[in-house]
C-alpha positions in Angstrom: 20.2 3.7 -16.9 19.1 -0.1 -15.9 22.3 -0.3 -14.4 21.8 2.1 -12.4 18.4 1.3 -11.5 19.2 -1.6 -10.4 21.7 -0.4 -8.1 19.4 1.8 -6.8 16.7 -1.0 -6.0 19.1 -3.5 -4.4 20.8 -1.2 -2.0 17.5 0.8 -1.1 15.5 -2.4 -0.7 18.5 -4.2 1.1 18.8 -0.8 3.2 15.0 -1.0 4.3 13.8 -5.0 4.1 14.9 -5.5 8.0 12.2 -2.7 8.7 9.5 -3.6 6.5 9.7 -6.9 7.5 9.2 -5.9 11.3 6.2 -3.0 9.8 4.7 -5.8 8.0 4.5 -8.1 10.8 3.1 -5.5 13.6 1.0 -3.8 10.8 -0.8 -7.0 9.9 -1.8 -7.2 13.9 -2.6 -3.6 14.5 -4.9 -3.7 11.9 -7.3 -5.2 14.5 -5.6 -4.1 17.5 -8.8 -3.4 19.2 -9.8 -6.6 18.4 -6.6 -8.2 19.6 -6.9 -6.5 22.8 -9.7 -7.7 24.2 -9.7 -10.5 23.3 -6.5 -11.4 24.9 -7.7 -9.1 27.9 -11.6 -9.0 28.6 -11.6 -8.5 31.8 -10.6 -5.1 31.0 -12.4 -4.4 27.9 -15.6 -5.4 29.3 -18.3 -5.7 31.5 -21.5 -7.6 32.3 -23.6 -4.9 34.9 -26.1 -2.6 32.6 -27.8 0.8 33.8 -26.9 4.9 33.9 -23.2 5.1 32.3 -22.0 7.7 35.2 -21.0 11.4 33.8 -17.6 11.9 32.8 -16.7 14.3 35.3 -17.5 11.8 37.8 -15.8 9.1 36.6 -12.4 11.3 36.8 -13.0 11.6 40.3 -13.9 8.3 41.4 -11.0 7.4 39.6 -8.2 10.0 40.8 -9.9 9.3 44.3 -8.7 5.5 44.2 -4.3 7.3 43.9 -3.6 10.2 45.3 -0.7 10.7 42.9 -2.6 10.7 39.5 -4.3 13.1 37.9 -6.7 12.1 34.3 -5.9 13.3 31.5 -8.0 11.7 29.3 -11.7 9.8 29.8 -14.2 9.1 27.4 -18.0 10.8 27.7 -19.8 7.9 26.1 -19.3 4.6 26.5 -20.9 1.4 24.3 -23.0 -1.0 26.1 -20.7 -4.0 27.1 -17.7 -1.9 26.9 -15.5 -0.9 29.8 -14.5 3.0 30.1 -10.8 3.6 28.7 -9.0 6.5 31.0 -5.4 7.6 30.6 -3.7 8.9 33.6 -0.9 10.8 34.0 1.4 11.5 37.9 1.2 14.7 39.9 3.9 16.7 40.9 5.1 15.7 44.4 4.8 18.7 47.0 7.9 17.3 49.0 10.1 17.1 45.8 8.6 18.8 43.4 9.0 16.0 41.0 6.1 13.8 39.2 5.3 10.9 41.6 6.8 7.5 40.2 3.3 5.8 39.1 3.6 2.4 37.4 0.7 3.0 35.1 -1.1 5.2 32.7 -3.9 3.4 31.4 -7.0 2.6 33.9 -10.0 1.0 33.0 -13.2 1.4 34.7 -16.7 0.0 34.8 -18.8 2.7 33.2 -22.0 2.2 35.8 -19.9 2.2 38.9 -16.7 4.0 38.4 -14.9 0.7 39.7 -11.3 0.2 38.6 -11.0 -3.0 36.7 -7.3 -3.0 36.3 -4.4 -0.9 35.3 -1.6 -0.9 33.0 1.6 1.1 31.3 0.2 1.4 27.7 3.4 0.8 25.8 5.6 -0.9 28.5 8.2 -3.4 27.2 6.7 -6.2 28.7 5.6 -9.4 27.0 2.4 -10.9 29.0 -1.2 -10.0 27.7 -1.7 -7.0 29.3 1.2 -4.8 27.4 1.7 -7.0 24.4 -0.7 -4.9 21.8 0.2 -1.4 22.8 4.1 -3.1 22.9 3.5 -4.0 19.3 1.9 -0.8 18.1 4.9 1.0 19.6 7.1 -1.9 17.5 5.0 -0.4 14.5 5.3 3.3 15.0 9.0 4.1 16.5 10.8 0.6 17.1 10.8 0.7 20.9 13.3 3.5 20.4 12.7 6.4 22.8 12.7 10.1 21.9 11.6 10.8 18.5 14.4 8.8 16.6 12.2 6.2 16.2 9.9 8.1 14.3 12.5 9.5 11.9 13.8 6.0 11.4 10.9 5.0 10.1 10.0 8.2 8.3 13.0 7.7 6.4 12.5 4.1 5.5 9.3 5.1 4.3 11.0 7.7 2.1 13.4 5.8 0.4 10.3 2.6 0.2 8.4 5.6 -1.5 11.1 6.2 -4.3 12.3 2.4 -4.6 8.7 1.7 -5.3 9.2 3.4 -9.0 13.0 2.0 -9.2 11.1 -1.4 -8.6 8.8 -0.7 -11.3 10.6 0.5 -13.9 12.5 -2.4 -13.9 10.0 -4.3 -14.5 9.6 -3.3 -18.1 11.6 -5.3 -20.8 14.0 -3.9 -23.0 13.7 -3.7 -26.8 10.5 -3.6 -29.2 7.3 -5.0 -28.1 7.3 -3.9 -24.7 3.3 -4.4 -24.0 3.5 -7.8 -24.8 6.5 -9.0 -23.2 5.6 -6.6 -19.9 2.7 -9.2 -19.3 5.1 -12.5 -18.7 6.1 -9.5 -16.0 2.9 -10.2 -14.0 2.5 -13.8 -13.9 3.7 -16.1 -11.4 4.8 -19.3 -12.7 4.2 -22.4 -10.5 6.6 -24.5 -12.4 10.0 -24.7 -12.7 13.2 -23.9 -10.1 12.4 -22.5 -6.8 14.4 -19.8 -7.2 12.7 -18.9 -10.7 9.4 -18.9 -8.3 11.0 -16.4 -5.6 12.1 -13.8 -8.7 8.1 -14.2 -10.1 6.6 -13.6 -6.7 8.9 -10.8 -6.2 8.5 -9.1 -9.5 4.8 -10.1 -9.7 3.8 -9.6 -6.4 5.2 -6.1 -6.5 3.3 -5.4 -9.9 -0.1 -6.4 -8.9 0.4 -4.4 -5.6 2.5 -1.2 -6.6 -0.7 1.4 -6.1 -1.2 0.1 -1.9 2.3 0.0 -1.7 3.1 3.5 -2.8 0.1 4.6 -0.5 1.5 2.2 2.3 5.0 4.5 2.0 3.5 8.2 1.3 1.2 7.5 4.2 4.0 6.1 6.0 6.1 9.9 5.3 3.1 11.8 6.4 2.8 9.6 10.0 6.3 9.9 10.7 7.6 13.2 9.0 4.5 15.7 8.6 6.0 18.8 9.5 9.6 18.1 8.4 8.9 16.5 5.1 4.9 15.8 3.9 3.6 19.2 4.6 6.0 21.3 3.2 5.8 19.2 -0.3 1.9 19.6 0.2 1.8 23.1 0.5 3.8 23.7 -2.6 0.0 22.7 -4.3 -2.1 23.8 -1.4 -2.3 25.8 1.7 -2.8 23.3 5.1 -3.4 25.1 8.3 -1.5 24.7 11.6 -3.1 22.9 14.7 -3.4 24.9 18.1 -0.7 22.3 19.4 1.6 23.9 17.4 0.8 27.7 17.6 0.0 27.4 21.1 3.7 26.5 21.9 4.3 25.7 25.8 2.4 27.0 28.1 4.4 27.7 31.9 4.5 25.2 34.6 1.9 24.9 37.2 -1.1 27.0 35.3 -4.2 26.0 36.7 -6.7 25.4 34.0 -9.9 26.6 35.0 -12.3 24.7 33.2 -13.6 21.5 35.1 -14.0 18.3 32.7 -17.8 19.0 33.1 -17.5 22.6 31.9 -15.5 21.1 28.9 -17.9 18.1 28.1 -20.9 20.8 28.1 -18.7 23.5 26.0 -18.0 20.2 23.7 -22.0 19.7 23.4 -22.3 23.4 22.7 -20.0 23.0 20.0 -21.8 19.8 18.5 -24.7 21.5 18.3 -23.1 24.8 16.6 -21.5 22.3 14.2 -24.2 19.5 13.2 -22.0 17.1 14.5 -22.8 14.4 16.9 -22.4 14.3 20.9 -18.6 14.2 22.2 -17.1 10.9 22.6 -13.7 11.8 24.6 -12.3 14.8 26.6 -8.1 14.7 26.5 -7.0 17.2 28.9 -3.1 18.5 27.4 -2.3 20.7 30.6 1.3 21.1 28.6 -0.5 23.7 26.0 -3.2 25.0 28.4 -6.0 23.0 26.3 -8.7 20.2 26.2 -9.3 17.8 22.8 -12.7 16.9 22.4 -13.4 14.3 19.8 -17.0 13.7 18.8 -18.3 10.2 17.1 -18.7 6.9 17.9 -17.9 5.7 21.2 -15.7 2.9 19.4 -14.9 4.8 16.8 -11.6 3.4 16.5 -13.2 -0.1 14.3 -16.0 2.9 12.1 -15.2 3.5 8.4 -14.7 6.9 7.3 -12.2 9.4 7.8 -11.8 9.2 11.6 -14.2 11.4 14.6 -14.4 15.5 14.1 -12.6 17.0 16.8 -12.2 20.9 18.8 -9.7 22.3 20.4 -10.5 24.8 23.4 -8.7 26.9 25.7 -8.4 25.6 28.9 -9.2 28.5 30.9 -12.4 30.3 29.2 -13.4 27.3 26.7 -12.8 29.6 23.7 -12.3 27.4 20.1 -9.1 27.3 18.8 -9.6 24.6 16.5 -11.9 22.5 14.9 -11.4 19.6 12.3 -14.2 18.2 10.6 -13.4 15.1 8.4 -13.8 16.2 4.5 -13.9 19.7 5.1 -10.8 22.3 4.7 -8.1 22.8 1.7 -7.5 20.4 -0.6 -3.8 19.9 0.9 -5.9 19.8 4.6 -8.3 16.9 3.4 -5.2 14.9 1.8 -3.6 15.3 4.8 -6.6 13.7 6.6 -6.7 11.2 4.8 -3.3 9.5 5.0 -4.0 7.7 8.4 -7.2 6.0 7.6 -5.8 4.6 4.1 -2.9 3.4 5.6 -4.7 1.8 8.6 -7.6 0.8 6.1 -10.0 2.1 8.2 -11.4 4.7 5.5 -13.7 1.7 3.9 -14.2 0.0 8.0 -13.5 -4.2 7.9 -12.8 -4.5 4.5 -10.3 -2.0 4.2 -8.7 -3.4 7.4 -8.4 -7.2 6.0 -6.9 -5.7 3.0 -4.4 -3.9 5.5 -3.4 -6.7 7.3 -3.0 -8.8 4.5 -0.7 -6.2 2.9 1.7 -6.4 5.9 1.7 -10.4 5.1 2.7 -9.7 1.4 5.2 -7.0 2.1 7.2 -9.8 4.4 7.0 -11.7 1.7 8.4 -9.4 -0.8 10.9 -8.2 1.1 12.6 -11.9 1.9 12.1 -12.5 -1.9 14.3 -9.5 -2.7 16.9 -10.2 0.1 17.1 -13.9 -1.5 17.1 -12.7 -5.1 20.3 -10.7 -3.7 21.5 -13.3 -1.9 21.4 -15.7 -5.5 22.7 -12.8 -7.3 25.7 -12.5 -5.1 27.3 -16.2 -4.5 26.8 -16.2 -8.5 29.0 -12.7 -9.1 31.4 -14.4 -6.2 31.6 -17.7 -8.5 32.2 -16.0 -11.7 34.8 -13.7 -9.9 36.7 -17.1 -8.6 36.6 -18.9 -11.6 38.1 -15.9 -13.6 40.6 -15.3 -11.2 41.6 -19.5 -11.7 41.7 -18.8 -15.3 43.8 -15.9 -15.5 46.0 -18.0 -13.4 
């Protein structure tokens, strides 16, 4: 059974350490991606002028006013003081062709007092100057640049097979024979003495020990991100019912349906509902013409750095403002609230900064156990390949 266990470890880990390496890298960054952002760009993060922040509906139009070939899709209803507003935009169909315009961007940002656009950009683009080079990494993190959805069921499978190599990893860990508590401890120390290659296996084996519970919760969270519906949900409901959004009961809705609700109409339907629910004002109105409805999210205005669960959210029709949905962090099935719970343990943000250090630092360590593990192969095999040639000499 070791044999085989260690089979499985060395060709699951060899099969997956290129990927974590590159998840741990971006993951250590997008941890405070925010952060990052502004920093590298401020002048379109934020703003000096204080006063009135201006409604969201009139935001939309001062800023589909400045292209004719855009149309917003998503703008946030409260903004922070100091903070620039954060719309995404998305291109209208041209009359002559009948084809989306060809716009260059989908993310403005805009000063919150006056409506003025601060600067545009393509969240996502493949470009490497300060403007793109968070959103390019994020989108390193989540699909691997790869269009489509095969990046997403990449990494959903190397998260699989991390999930499972997780316990091959561990159980080999424990020593053989009589005694096993005692001699399992030498398993979690690192020994600073000695050959370097006798440090690589401790930090490997070690390293792997002391971290095995945010490691397993790194991969499971990592199935849920990447393969909900095909693989995490249908294992979930096997203990407990989880209910389907309206994104995916809604289905398509056909091409061209004018919604009738203005974004005003939707932010005061989103208050209505706030105040139905106990929850808070709305902080963002997405507009999803594709399936004929409007997201509101209610929270924080920067919710995206707040401990907790993540912001409560509706769904409405676009048309008469009716709820379809509504998602209230802790509340539901228990296979509805593990669910919810996946994204802010594997970005950290369930316990805010803290849990967002610990996060970032993760993605350092699993780097480093994943080069540790290539290079304990690496060791393993020039020694098989020496013991292979020098029996070969001999039975010569």
């Amino acid at each position: 059974m070791r044999r085989v266990l260690v089979v499985l470890h060395r060709w699951a880990g060899l099969s997956i350490a290129g990927f974590l390496i590159i998840a741990g890298l971006t993951g250590s960054l997008i941890a405070f991606q925010t952060e990052l952002d502004s920093w590298l760009n401020p002048d379109l993060f934020h703003v000096e002028g204080t006063g009135a922040r201006i409604a969201a509906g009139d935001l939309v139009a001062r800023v589909e006013a400045t292209d004719a070939r855009i149309r917003v899709r998503s703008v946030p209803v409260r903004v922070s003081d100091g903070y620039a507003a954060s719309l995404f935009v998305t291109p209208r169909v041209d009359p002559a062709t009948g084809r989306p315009f060809d716009v260059e961007y989908d993310q403005v940002f805009a000063d919150p007092v006056t409506g003025d656009v601060l600067g545009v950009r393509k969240w996502g683009a493949l470009h490497l100057d300060r403007r793109h080079l968070m959103p390019l990494i994020y989108r390193l993190h989540n699909s691997l640049l790869i269009p489509g959805g095969w990046g997403r069921w990449i990494m959903g499978g190397v998260s699989l097979i991390w999930l499972f190599d997780c316990f091959f990893g561990f159980a080999l860990t424990l020593p053989k024979g009589a005694a096993v508590a005692a001699r399992w401890r030498r398993s979690w120390l690192v020994r600073p003495t000695g050959r370097a290659y006798r440090l690589n296996v401790d930090l490997h084996r070690a390293g792997g020990l002391w971290l095995w519970g945010l490691l397993f919760m790194l991969a499971l969270s990592g199935i849920q991100l990447n393969l909900d519906r095909e693989v995490f949900r249908p294992v979930v409901e096997l203990f407990s019912p989880v209910a389907r959004s309206p994104f995916e009961t809604r289905g398509n809705q056909p091409a061209g349906e004018t919604a009738t609700l203005s974004f005003p109409a939707a932010v005061r339907r989103g208050a209505e509902i706030a105040a139905g629910q106990g929850l808070v004002a709305p902080s963002r109105l997405s507009h999803y013409t594709r399936y004929g409805l409007f997201l509101i999210e209610f929270g924080d205005p920067q919710h995206q750095a707040a401990a907790g669960l993540g912001p409560a959210y509706a769904v409405i029709d676009n048309r008469n403002g009716n709820l379809l949905g509504l998602r209230i962090p802790g509340r539901g099935t228990a296979g509805e609230v593990f669910t919810q719970i996946q994204f802010p343990l594997h970005s950290g943000h369930i316990i805010g900064l803290p849990g967002r250090i610990v996060i970032s630092a993760m993605g350092i360590a699993v780097v480093i156990l994943s080069i540790t593990g290539v290079v304990i192969w690496w060791k393993k095999r020039g020694a098989r390949q020496t013991r292979a040639a020098r029996t070969t000499v001999a039975a010569e």
